[in-house]
N, C-alpha and C positions, 0 to 999 in steps of 0.2 A: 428358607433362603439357601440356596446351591453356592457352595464353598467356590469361591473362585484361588487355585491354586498357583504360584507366582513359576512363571517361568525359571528360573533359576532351580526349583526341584526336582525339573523333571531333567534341565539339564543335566544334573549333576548324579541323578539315579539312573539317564540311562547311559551315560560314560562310565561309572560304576562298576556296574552291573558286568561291560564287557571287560574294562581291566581286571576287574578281579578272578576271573575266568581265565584269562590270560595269565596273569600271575601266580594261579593255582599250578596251574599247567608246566610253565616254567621252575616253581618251585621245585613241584614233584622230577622235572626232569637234570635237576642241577644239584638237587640237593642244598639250595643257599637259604640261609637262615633269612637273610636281609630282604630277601623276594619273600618270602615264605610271609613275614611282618607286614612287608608291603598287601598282599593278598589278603589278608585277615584285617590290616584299615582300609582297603577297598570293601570288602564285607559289611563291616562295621558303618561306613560311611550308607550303601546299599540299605541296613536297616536302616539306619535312622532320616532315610531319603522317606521310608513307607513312614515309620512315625509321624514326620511333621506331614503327612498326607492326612495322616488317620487323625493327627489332633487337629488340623485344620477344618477338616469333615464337621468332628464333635461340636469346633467353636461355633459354626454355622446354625446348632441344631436350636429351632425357637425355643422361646420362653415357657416352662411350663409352671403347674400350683407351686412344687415346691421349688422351684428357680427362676422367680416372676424376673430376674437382671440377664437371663440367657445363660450362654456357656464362655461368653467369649475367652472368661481367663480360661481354659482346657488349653489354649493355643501354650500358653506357660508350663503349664503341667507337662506337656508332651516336650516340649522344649528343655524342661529340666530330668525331660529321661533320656532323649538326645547325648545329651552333653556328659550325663554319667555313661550312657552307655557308652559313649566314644571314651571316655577316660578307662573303663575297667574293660570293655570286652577289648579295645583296640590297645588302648596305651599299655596297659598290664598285660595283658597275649603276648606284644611283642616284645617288652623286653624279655618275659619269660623264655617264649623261643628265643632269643639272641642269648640269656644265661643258659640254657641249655646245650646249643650249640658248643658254646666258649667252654663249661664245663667237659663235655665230649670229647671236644678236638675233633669235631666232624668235619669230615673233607670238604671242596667243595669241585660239583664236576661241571666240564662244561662252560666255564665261566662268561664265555662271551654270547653266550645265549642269554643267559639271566642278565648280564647289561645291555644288551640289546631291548629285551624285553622292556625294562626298564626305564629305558631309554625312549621308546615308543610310549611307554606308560607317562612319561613327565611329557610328550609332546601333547596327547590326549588332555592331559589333567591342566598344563595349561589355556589348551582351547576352552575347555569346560568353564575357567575359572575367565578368561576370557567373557566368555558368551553369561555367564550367570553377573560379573560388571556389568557389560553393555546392559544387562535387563533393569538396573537402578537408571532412575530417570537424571538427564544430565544435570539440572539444575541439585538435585540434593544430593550428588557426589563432584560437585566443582569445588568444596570447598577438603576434597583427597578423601581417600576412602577410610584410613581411621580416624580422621573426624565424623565420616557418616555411620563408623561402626559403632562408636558411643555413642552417638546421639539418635539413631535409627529404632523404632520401635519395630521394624517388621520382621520380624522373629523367625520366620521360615528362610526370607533371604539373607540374614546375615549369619545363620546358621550353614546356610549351602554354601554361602562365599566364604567362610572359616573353615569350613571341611576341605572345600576346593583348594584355598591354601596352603592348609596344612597337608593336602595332598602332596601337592606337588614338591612342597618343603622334604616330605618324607619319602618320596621318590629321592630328590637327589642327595639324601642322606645316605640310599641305601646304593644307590648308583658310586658315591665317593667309597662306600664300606666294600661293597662286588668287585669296584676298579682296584684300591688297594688290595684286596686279596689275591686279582688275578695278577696284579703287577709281582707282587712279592713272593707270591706261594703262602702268602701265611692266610688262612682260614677265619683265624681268629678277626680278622680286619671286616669279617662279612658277620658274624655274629653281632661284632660292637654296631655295625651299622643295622640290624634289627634293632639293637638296645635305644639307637638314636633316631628309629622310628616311633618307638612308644613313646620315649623324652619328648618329641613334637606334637605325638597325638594329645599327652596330659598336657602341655602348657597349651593350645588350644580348646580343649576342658576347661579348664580350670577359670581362663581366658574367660568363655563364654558364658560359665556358670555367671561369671561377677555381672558380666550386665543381664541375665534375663532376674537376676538377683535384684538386681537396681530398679527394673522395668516393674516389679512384682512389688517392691516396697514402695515403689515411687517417687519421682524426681520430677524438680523443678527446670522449668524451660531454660538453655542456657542465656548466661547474663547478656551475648548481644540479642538474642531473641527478644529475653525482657526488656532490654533498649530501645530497639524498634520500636517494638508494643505503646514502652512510655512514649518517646517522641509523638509518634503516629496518636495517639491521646492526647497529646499534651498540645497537639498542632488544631486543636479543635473546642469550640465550644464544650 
């Protein structure tokens, strides 16, 4: 059976893919800690766009002697390396860079390029996040999207649309940390705003870990679900 992969991953791997390229670029020519963080969770985000590819692929692969039930849970597996990966390579990277920075006293040059950059990077990362909504069908996000986030089994999109968010969350963290540096002269203002890109990368982790946690141990239907249910029974022989 050929893995049908949800639009929302490719959205969000190939806007990725070009911000973090952009951001590398701008880092290295500003010298800003806060882009610098920013590039390294576009990165981050980049893998684990190929992950939930690769573990989609895997869950696809039939049945064989020793796994007569298939692969479907791999989907979780890869899902719970997602989510560490975004916690340690992203969240931890950057506050590292932003402590490194702040310990320094590294300058920052340039500064209205890396908010510029930035700036374009939150416009990108909002279409992204954008266009990977539009792709949930309207009935099972009418009732708002963190309700669809807990109750949502599909594991590749609610991963791309937590990355997408946290994206863009961490764009304008480091947009507020760039702008108060350049406003002030103080440097330090663009470190802390690395530091407060990794704080969004982990609480999105940490976030995400809890429900593919939930999905993995298993959970009952919520109680209007099981309401309907009863009614829709109970209205019948």
């Amino acid at each position: 059976m050929q893995a049908t992969i949800p639009r929302a991953v490719y959205y969000a791997l190939a806007s990725n893919v070009v911000i973090a390229l952009c951001k590398f670029a701008a880092a290295a020519y500003t010298n800003s800690g806060a882009t610098l963080a920013e590039a390294v969770h576009s990165s981050a985000d980049c893998l684990n766009q190929v992950l939930l590819i690769v573990g989609r692929r895997a869950a696809h692969s039939g049945p064989d002697e020793e796994h007569p039930f298939g692969f479907g849970r791999e989907t979780h597996f890869y899902a719970m390396l997602v989510a560490l990966q975004f916690f340690i390579v992203g969240g931890l990277a950057s506050i590292v860079i932003g402590a490194w920075h702040l310990w320094h006293h590294s300058g920052l040059d340039h500064p209205g390029v890396a908010v510029g950059v930035l700036f374009i990077s939150a416009l990108l990362e909002g279409a992204a996040l954008r266009a990977s909504i539009r792709s949930i069908d309207r009935k099972r996000r009418a009732g708002g999207l963190w309700r669809w986030f807990r109750e949502t089994g599909e594991l590749e999109t609610m991963l791309s649309i937590g990355e997408d968010a946290a994206a863009l969350a961490g764009v304008l963290v480091s947009i507020a940390g760039t702008g108060l540096a350049a406003f002030t002269g103080r440097a330090g203002f663009d470190a802390l705003g690395s530091i407060g890109v990794g704080l969004v990368m982990m609480a999105t982790a940490v976030l995400s870990l809890r429900e593919i946690k939930s999905l993995i141990v298993g959970e009952a239907a919520r109680p209007g679900v099981r309401k309907a249910v009863r009614t829709w029974l109970d209205a019948r022989p």
